[in-house]
N, C-alpha and C positions, 0 to 999 in steps of 0.2 A: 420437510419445509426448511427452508432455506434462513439461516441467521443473519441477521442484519450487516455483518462483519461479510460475510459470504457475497450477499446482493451488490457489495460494495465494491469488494475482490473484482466480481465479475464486471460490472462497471468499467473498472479501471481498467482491469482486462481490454475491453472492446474498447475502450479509448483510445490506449496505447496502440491498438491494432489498427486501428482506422487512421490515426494521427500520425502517422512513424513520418520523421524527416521534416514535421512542422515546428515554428520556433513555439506560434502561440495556439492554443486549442480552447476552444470554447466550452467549458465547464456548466450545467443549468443555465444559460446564461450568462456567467461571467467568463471573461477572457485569463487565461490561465496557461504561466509560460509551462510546456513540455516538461521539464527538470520537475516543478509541481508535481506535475501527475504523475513522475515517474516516482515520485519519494509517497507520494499518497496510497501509490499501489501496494510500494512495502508494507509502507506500515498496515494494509489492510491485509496484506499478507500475514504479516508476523501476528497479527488479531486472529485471525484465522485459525492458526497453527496453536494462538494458544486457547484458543477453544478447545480445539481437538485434543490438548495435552500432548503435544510433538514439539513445544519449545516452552523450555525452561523462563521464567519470569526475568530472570538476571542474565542477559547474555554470557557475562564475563566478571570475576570477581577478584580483586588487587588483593590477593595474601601480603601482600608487602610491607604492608606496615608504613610507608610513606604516604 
């Protein structure tokens, strides 16, 4: 069975697929510019993976000390 983060993925997935080249895409009913769905996909991505244990919590970590 499919996780919430997954259904979502895929969602986006077929949005992006069907939408390619439009500025605004229609979301449940709301109007929703492309860039949106493009960044919503990430993040359903990066949900995804950290389901799976394939990506770490912290992308990137400042040793620096600054």
């Amino acid at each position: 069975m499919a996780t919430f983060a997954e259904t979502m993925l895929s969602k986006y997935e077929t949005l992006l697929a069907t939408s390619a080249g439009l500025d605004t895409v229609s979301v449940d009913g709301q109007s929703v510019q492309y860039a949106d769905v493009e960044a919503k996909y990430r993040y359903w991505k990066r949900e995804v993976a950290r389901e799976k244990n394939q990506r770490p919590q912290a992308a990137s970590i400042n040793l620096g000390g600054f």
